[in-house]
N, C-alpha and C positions, 0 to 999 in steps of 0.2 A: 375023704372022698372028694373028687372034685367032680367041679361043678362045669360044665359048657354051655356060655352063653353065646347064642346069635344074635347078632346087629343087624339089621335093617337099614340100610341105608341107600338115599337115592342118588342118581348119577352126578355129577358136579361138572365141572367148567372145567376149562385150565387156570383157574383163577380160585377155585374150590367150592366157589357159591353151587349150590344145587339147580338141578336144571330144572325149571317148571315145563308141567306136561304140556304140546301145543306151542311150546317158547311163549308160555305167560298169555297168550291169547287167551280168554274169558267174553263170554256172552255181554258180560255186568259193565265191562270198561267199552266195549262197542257201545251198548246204551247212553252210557256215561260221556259218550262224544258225540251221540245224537244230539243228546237232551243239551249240551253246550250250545250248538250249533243253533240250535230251534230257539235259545232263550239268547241271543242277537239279534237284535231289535233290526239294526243295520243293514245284518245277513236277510232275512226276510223282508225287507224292504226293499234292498236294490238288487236280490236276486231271486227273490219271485213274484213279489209284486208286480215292480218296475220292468218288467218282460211283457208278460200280458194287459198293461196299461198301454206298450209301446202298439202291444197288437192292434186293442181297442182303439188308440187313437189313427190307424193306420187305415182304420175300416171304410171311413165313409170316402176314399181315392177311388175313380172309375180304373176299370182294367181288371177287377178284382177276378172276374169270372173269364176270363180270356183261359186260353187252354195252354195247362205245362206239363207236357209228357202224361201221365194219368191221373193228373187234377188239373186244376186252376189256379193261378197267380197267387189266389189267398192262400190255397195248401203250400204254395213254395214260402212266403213270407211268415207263416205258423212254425214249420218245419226250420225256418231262419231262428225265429223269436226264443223258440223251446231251445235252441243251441246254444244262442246268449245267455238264457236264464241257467242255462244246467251246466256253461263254464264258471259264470260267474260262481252261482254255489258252490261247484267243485275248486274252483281257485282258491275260495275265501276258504273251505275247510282246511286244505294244504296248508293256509297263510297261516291258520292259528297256531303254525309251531313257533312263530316269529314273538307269540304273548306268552306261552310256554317256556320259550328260552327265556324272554324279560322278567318270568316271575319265578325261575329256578326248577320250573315243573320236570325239565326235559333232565337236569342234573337228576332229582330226585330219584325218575325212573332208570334212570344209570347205577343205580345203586340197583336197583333190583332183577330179581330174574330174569325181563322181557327181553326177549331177541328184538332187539334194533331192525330186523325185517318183516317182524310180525307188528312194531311200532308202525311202518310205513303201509303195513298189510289193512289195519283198522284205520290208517288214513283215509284209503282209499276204496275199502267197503261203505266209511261215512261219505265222501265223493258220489259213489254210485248211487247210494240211497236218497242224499241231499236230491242229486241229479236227477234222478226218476221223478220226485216230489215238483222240484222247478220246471221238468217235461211235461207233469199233470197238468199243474194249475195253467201249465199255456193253452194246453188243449182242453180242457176244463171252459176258458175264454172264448174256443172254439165254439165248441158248442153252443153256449150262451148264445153268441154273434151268430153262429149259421151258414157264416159265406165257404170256408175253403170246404171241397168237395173233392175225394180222392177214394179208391178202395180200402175197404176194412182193412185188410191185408197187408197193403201198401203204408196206412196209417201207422200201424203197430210197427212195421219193418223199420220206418223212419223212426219212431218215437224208439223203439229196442238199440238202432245204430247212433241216435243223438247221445244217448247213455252211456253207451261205451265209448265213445268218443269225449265225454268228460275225463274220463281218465292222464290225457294227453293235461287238461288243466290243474286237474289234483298236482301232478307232477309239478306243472309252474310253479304253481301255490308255496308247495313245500321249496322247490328252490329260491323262491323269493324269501320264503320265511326265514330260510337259513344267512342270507343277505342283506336283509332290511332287517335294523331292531322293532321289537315292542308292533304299537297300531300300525305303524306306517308300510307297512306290508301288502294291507287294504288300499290305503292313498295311491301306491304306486299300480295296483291291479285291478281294480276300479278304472281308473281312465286308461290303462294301459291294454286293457280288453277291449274297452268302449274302440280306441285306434283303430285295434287289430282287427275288431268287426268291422269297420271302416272300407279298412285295405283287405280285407281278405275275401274280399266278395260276400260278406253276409247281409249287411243292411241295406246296401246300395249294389244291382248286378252292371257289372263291369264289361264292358264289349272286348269278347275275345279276340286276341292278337296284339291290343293296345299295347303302348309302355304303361301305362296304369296296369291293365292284367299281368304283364309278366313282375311286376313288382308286386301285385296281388297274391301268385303264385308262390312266391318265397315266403311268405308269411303265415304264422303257426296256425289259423284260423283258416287259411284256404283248405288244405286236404281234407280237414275233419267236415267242412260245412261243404262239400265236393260227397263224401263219403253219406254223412246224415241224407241228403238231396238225394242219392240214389237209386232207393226203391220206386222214388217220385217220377225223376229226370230221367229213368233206363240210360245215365249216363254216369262213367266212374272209372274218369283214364287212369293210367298207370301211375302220372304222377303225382296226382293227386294220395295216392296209396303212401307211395315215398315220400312224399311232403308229412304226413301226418306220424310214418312210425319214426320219420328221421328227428321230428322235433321232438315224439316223445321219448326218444333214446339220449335225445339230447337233457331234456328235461331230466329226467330218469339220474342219467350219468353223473348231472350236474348239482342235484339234490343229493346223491349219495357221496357225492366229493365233500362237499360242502359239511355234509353229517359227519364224514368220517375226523375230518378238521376240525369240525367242532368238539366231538369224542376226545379226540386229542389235547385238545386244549385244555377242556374243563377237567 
């Protein structure tokens, strides 16, 4: 007599490995890149601390209460500060691919199941989450102090658009990670944000028309901190829009070249 046996088996690649369900995404390794993040001493230093200490010290400057679209000068510099603190964290997440690659972590997962765009997918769910956390404790500072004054509405709108607009830095992050070996990923986006908030109208508001502004304009930090500002300012030209999806396309494109080279390589 014979016998018929069924096999059970699950779908594979063109490489023959099996495909994990979700492309290897798991609740457990999102945690697992929280809890990294959180236990950087560094990270939590100069990206949420060092935000709302800039606020506090910013406070006792007259003008605070002067009127900007539907707050006050303080809501515009709050609305500033939470944008630095929620690039910053979202850059330095990106940046950790840069200690991943130096310790062979990113080979490792090359070996296994995970779809390389679900890799970039939990980058940047850790980005948004880091990002909302660095948005709190600004306005967290807020409160405390007391001065900026804007609608509930208005409040949440900005704090909702600063957040998604980390995403444009998560993108940096990783393309720098891919660039810079080991720490030095930090060294370079660390002052290299400090800059851009410089020049891009966030720390210091720049008089429209100047040659400073229109050099302001070109810079990755003007559209998004243009965009964040807008529930506030009822202002949010066109290209201010184009400024921000163009460099995160740029970013974007320039992190997955990078990745795909790297793939290659190793």
């Amino acid at each position: 007599m014979s016998t018929l046996t069924s096999t059970v088996t699950s779908p594979t690649d063109v490489t023959g490995r099996a495909v994990a369900r979700w492309g290897g995404f798991t609740p457990t390794m999102l945690g697992i890149e929280l809890r990294r993040m959180l236990r950087n001493r560094r990270t939590i230093i100069f990206t949420l601390v060092f935000p709302a200490a800039m606020f506090f010290a910013f406070g006792g400057q007259d003008g605070w209460d002067e009127k900007v679209g539907q707050g006050n000068v303080a809501a515009y510099i709050l609305v500033s500060m939470a944008l630095y603190g929620a690039a910053m964290t979202a850059a330095a997440g990106g940046a950790m691919v840069a200690v991943e690659r130096s310790l062979g972590w990113s080979r490792t997962l090359r070996l296994t199941p995970l779809n390389p765009a679900v890799y970039i997918l939990t980058k940047a769910l850790v980005a948004l989450t880091m990002g909302t956390i660095a948005v709190t404790v600004v306005n967290i500072a807020d409160i405390i102090q007391g001065k900026p004054h804007m609608p509930v509405g208005t409040w949440i709108a900005c704090a909702v658009l600063t957040v998604v607009c980390t995403l444009v830095f998560a993108a940096l992050g990783v393309f720098v990670g891919y660039l810079v070996p080991g720490e030095n990923a930090m060294q370079v986006l660390g002052p290299g944000l400090a800059l851009m908030s410089f020049l891009g109208n966030v720390f210091i508001p720049i008089t429209e028309g100047t040659t400073m502004w229109h050099i302001a304009s070109l810079t990755p930090m003007f559209g998004v901190a243009e965009i964040a500002r807008s529930s506030l300012t009822h202002e949010l030209p066109w290209y201010a829009v184009v400024n921000a999806v163009v460099w995160l396309a740029l970013f974007v494109g320039g992190a997955a070249w990078w990745m795909s080279r790297d793939t290659a390589r190793v």
